[in-house]
FIKOLZA-1660 file (N, C-alpha, C; in steps of 0.1 Angstrom, whole numbers, plus 5000, padded with zeros to 4 digits):
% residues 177
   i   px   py   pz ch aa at
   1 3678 1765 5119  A  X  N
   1 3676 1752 5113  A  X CA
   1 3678 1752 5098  A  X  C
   2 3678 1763 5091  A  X  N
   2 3681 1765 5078  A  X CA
   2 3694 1763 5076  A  X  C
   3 3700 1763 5086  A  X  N
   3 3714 1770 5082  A  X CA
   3 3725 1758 5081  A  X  C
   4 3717 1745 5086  A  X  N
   4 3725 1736 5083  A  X CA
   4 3721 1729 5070  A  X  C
   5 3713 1734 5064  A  X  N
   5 3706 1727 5048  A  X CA
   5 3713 1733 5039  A  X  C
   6 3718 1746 5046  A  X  N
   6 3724 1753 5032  A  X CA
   6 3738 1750 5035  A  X  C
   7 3743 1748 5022  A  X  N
   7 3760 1747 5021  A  X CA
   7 3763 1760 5017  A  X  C
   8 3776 1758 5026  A  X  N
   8 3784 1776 5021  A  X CA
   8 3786 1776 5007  A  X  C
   9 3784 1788 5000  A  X  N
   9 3789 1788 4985  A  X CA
   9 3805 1795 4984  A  X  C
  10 3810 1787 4976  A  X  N
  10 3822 1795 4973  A  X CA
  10 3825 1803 4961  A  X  C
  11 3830 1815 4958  A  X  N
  11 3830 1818 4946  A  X CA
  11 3839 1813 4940  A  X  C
  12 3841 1807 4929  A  X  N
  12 3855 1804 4920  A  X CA
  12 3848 1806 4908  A  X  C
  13 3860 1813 4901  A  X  N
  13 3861 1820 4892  A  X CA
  13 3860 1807 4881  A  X  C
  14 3851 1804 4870  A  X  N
  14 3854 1800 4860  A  X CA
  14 3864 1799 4850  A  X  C
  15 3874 1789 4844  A  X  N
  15 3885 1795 4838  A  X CA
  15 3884 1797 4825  A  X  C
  16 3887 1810 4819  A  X  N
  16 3879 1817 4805  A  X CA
  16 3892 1810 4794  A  X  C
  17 3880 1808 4785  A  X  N
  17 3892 1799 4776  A  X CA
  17 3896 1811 4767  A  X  C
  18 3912 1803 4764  A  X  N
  18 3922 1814 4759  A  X CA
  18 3916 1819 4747  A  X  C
  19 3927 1833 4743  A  X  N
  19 3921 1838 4732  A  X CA
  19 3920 1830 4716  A  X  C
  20 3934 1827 4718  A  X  N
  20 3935 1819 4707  A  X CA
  20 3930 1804 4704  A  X  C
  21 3923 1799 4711  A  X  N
  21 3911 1783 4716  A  X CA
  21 3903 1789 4702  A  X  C
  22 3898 1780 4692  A  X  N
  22 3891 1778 4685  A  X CA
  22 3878 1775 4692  A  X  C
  23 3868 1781 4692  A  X  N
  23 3854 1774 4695  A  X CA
  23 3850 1762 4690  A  X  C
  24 3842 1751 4691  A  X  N
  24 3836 1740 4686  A  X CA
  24 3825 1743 4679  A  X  C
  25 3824 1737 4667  A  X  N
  25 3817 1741 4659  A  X CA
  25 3805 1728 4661  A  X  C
  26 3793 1737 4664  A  X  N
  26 3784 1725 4664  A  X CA
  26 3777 1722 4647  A  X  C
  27 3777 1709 4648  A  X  N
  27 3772 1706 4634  A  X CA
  27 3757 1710 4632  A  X  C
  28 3753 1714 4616  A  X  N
  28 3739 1718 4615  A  X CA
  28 3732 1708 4619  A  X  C
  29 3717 1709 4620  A  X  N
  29 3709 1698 4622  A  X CA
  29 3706 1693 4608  A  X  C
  30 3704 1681 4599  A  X  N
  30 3703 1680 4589  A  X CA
  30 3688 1683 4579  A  X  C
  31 3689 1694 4569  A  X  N
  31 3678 1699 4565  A  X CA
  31 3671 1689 4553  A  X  C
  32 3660 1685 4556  A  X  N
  32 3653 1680 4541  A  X CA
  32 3651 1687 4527  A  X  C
  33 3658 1682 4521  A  X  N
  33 3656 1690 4507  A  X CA
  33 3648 1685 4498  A  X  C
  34 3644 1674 4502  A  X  N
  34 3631 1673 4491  A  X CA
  34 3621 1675 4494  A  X  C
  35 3612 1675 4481  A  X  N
  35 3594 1684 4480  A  X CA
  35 3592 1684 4495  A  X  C
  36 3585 1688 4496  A  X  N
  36 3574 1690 4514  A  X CA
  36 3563 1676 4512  A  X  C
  37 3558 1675 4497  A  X  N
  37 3551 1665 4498  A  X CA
  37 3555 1655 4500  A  X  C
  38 3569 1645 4499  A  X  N
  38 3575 1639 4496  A  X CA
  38 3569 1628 4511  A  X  C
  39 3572 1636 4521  A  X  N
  39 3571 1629 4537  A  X CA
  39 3557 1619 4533  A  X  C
  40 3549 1628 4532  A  X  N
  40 3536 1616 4528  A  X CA
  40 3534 1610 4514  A  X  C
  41 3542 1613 4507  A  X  N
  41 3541 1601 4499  A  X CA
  41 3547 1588 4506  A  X  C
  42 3558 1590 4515  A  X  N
  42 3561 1578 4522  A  X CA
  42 3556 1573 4529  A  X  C
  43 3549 1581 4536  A  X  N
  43 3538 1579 4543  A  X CA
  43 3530 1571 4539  A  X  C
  44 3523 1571 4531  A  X  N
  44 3508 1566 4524  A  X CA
  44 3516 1554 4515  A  X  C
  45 3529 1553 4509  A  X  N
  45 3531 1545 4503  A  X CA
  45 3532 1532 4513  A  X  C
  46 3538 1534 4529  A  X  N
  46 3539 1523 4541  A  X CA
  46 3528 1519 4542  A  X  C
  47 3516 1532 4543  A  X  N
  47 3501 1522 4549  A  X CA
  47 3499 1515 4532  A  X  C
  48 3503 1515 4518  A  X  N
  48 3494 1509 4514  A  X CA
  48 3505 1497 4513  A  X  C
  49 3518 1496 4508  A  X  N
  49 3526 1488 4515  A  X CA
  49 3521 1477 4524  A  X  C
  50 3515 1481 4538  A  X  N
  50 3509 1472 4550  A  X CA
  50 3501 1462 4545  A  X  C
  51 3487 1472 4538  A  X  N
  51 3474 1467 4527  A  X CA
  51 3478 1460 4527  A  X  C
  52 3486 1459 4514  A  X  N
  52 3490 1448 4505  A  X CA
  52 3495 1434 4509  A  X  C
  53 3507 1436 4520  A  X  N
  53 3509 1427 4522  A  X CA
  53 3505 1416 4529  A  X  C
  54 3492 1426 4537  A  X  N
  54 3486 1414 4543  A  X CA
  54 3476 1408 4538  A  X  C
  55 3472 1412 4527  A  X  N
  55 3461 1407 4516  A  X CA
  55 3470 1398 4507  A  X  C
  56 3482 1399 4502  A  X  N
  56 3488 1392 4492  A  X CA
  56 3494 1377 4503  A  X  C
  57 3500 1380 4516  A  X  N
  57 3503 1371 4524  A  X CA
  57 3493 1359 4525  A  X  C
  58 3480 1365 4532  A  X  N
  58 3470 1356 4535  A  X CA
  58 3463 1350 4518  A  X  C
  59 3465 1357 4510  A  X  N
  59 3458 1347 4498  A  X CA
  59 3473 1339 4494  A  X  C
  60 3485 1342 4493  A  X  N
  60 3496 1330 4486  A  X CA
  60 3496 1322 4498  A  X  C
  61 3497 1326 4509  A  X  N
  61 3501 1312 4519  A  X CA
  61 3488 1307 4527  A  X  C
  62 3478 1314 4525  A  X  N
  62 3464 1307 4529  A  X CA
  62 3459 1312 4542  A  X  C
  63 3444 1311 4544  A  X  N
  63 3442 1322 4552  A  X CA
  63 3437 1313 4567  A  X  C
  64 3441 1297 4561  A  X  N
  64 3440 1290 4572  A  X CA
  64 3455 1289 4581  A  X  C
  65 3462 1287 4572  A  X  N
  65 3482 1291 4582  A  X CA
  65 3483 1305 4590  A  X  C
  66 3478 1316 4577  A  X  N
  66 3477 1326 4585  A  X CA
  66 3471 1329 4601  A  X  C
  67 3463 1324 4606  A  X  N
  67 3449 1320 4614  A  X CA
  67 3457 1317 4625  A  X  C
  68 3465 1307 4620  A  X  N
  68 3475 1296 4629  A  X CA
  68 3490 1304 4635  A  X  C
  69 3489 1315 4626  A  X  N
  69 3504 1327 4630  A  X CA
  69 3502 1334 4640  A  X  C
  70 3515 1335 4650  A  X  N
  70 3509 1347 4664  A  X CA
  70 3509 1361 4656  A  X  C
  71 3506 1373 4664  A  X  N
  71 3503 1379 4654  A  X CA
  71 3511 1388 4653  A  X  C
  72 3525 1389 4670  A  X  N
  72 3539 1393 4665  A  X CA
  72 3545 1391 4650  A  X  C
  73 3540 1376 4651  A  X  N
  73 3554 1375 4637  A  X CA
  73 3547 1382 4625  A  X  C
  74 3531 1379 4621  A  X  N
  74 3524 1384 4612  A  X CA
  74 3530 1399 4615  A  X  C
  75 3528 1404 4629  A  X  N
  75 3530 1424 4623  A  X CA
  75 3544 1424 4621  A  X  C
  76 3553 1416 4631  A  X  N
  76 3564 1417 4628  A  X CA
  76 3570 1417 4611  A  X  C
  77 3571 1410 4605  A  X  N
  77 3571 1408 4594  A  X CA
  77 3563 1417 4585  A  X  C
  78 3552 1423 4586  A  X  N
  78 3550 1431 4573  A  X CA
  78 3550 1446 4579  A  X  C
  79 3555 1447 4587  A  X  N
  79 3562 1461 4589  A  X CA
  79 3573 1461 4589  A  X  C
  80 3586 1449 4589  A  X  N
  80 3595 1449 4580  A  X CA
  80 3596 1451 4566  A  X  C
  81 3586 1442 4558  A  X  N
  81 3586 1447 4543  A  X CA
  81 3583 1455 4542  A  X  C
  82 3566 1463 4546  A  X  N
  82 3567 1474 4544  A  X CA
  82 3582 1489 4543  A  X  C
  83 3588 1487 4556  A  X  N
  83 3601 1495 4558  A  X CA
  83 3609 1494 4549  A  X  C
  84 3611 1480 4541  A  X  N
  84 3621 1476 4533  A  X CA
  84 3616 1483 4523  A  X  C
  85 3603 1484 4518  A  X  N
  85 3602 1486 4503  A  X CA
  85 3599 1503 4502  A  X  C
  86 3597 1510 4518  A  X  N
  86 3595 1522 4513  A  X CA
  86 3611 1533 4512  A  X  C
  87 3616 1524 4524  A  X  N
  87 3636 1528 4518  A  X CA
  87 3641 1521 4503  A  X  C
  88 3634 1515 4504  A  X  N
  88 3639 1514 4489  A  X CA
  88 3631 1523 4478  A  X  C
  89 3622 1527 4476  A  X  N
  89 3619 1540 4468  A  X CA
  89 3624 1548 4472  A  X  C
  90 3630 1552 4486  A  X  N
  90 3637 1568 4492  A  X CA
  90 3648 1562 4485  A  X  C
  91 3656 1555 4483  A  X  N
  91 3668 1553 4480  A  X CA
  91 3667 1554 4462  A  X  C
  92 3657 1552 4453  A  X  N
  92 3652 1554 4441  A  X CA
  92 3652 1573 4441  A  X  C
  93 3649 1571 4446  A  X  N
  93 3646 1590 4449  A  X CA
  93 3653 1597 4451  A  X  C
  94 3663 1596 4459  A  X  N
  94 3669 1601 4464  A  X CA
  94 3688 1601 4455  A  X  C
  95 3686 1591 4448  A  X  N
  95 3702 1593 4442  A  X CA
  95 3698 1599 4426  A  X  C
  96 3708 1596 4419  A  X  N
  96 3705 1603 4404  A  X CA
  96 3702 1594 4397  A  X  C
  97 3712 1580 4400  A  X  N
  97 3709 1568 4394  A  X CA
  97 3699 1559 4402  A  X  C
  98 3691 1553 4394  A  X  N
  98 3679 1545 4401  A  X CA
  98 3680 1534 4408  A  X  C
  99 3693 1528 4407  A  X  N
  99 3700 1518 4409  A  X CA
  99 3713 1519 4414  A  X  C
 100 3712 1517 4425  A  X  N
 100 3725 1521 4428  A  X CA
 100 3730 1506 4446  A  X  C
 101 3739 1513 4451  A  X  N
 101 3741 1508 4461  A  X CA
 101 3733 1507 4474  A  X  C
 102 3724 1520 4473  A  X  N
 102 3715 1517 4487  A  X CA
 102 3704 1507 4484  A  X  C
 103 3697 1515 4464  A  X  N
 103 3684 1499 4462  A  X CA
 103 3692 1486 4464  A  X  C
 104 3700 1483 4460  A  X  N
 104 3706 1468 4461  A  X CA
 104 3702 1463 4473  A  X  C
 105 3708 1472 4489  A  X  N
 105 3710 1473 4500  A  X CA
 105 3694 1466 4501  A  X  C
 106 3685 1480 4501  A  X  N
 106 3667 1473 4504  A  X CA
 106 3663 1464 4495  A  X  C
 107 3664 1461 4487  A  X  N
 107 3660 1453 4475  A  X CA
 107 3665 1439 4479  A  X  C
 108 3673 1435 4484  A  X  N
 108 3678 1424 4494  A  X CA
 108 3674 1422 4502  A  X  C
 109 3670 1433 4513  A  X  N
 109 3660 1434 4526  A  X CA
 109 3649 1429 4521  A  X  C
 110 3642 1435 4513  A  X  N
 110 3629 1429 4509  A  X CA
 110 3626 1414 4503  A  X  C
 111 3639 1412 4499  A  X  N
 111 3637 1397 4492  A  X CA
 111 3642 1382 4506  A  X  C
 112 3645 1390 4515  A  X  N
 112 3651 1381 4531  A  X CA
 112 3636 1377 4541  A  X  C
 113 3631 1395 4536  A  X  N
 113 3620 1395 4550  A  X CA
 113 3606 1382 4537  A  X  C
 114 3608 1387 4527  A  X  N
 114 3597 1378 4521  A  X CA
 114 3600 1362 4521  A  X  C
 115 3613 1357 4518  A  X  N
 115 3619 1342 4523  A  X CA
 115 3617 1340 4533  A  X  C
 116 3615 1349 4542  A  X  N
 116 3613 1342 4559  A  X CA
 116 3603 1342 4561  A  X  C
 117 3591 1350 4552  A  X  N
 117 3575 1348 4556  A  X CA
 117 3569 1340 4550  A  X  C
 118 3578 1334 4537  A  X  N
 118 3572 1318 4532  A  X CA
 118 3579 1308 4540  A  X  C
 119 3589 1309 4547  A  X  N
 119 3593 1298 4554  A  X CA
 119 3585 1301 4566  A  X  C
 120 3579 1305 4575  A  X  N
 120 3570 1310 4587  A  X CA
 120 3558 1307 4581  A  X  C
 121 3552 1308 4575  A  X  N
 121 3539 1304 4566  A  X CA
 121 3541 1284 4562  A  X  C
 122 3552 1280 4560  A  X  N
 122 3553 1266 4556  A  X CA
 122 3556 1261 4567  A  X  C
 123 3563 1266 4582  A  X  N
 123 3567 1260 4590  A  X CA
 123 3555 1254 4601  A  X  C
 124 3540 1267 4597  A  X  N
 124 3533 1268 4602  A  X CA
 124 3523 1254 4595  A  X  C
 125 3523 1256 4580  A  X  N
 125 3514 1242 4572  A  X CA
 125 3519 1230 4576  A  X  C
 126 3539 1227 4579  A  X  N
 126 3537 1215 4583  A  X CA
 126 3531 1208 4598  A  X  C
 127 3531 1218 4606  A  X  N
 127 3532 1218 4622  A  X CA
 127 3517 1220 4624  A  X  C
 128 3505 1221 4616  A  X  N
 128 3492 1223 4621  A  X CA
 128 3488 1214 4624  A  X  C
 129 3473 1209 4633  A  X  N
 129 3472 1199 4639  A  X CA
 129 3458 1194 4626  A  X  C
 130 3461 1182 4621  A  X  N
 130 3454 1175 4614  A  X CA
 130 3438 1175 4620  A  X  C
 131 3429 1177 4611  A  X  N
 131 3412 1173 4616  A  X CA
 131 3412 1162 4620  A  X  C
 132 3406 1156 4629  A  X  N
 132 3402 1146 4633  A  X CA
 132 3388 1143 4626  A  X  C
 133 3390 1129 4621  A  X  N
 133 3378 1125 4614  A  X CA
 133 3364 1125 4623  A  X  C
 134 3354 1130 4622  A  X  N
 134 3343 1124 4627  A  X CA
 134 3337 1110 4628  A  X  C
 135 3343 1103 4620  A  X  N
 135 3335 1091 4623  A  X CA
 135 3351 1079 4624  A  X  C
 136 3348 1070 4638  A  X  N
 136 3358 1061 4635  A  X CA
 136 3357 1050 4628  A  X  C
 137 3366 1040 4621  A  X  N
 137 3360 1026 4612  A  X CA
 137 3357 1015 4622  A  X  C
 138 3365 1016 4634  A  X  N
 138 3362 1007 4645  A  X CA
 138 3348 1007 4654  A  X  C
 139 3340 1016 4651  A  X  N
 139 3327 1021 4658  A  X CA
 139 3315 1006 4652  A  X  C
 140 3308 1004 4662  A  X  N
 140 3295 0996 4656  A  X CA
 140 3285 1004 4661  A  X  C
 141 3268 1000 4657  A  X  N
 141 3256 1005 4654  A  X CA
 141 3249 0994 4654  A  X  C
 142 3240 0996 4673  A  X  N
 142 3235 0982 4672  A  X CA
 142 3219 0994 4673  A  X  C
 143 3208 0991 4664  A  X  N
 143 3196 0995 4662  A  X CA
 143 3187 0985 4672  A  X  C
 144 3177 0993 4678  A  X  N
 144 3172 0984 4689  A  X CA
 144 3157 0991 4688  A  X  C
 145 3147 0979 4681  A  X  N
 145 3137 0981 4680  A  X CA
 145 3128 0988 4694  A  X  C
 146 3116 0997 4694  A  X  N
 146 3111 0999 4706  A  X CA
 146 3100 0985 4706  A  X  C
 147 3096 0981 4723  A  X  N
 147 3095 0972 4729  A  X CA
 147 3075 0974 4719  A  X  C
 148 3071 0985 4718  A  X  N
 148 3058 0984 4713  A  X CA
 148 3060 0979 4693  A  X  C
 149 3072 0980 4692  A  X  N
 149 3067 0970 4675  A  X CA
 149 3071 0956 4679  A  X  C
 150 3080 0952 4685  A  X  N
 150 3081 0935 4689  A  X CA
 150 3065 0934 4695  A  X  C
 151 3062 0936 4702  A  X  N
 151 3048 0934 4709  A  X CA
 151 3038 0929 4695  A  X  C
 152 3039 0944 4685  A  X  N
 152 3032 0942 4672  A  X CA
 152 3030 0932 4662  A  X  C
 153 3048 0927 4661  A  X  N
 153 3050 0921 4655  A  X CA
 153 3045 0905 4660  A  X  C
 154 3049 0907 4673  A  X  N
 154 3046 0890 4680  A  X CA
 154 3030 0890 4676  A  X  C
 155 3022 0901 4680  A  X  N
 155 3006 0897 4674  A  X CA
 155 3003 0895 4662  A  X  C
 156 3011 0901 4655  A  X  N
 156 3011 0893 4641  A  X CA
 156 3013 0882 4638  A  X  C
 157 3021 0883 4640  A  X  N
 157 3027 0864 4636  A  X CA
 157 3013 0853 4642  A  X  C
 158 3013 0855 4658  A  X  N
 158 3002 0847 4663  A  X CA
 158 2985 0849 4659  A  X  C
 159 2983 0862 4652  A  X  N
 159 2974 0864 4649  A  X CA
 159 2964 0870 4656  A  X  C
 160 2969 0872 4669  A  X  N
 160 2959 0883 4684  A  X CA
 160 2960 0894 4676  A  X  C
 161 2948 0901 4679  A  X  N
 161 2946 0912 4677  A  X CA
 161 2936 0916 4660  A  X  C
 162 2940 0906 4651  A  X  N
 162 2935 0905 4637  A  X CA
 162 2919 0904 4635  A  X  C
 163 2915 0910 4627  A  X  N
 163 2905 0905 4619  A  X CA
 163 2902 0895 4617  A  X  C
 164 2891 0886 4612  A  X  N
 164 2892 0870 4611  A  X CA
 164 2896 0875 4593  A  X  C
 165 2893 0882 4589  A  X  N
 165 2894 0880 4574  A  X CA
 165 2910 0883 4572  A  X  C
 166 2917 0893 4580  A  X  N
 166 2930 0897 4580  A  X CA
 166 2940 0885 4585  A  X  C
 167 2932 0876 4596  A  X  N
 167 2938 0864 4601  A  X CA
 167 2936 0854 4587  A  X  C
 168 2932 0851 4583  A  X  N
 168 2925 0843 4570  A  X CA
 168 2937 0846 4556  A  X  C
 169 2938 0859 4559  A  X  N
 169 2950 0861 4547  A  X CA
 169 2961 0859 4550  A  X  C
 170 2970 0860 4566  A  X  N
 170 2979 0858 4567  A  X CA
 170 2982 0843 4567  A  X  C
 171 2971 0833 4573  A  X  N
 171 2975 0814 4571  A  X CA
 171 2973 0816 4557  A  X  C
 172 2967 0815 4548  A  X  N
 172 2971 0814 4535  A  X CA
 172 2981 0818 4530  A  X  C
 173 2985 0833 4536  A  X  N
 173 3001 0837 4524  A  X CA
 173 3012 0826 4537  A  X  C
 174 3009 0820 4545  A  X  N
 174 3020 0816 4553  A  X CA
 174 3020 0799 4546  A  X  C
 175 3006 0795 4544  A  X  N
 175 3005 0780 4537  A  X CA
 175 3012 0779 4523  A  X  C
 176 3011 0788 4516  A  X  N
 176 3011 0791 4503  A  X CA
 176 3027 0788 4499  A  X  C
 177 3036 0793 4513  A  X  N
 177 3049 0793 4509  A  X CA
 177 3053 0782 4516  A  X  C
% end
């Protein structure tokens, strides 16, 4: 029963590359040459990067639009800037001149992703749904005395229920006028 699971093996000879074949030369893997500390300074520069931007976002564009933002675009967006601005110090760092063609490169990233998060921030102020007032101008307020001061009032007027001396003052202040 085995014997039909296994396939015959054949031997064939490998063909040995010639003498004169150059070998392929595998490329080095690329070595970091700067400080050992350097990794986290990038590091710690992205988380404070993040900080920042989500504290400086929510206080210039308001922390009521913010509120109103899904929270893709919010992370989306400041983990772009964040990325933009920490290649852009590696690119500060990394050349001789401070300024060169890679800052340009992030320094433009960073000024696209921030234009898009005030237009996403304004898109969201014009499109929010207005408060509704609490009170309408069309509303009326009908006050409806309880049925025990009409009762009061009618004995008053007629005088049931009074004193004769309290009855005595009310025909006089009623004669009077």
């Amino acid at each position: 029963m085995n014997e039909r699971l296994e396939e015959p093996r054949t031997e064939e000879a490998l063909p040995e590359p010639a003498s004169n074949a150059v070998p392929e030369e595998t490329a080095p893997a690329p070595v970091w040459e700067g400080p050992s500390w350097l990794r986290m300074a990038y590091a710690l520069e992205f988380l404070l990067a993040l900080i920042t931007i989500f504290t400086v976002w929510s206080e210039v564009g308001g922390q009521g639009h913010m509120d109103l933002l899904p929270w893709y675009i919010k992370l989306g967006c400041s983990l772009s800037l964040a990325w933009c601005s920490v290649r852009f110090t590696a690119a500060i760092v990394e050349h001789q001149k401070a300024w060169n063609q890679h800052t340009a490169v992030w320094f433009i990233g960073m000024i696209v992703v921030a234009i898009a998060m005030g237009g996403i921030t304004y898109y969201y102020h014009l499109h929010e749904v207005p408060d509704e007032p609490d009170s309408e101008d069309n509303t009326s307020t009908s006050i409806i005395r309880p049925e025990w001061r009409r009762t009061m009032a009618w004995n008053f007027e007629l005088g049931v229920g009074m004193s004769a001396d309290a009855a005595r003052r009310s025909a006089c202040a009623t004669s009077r006028d």
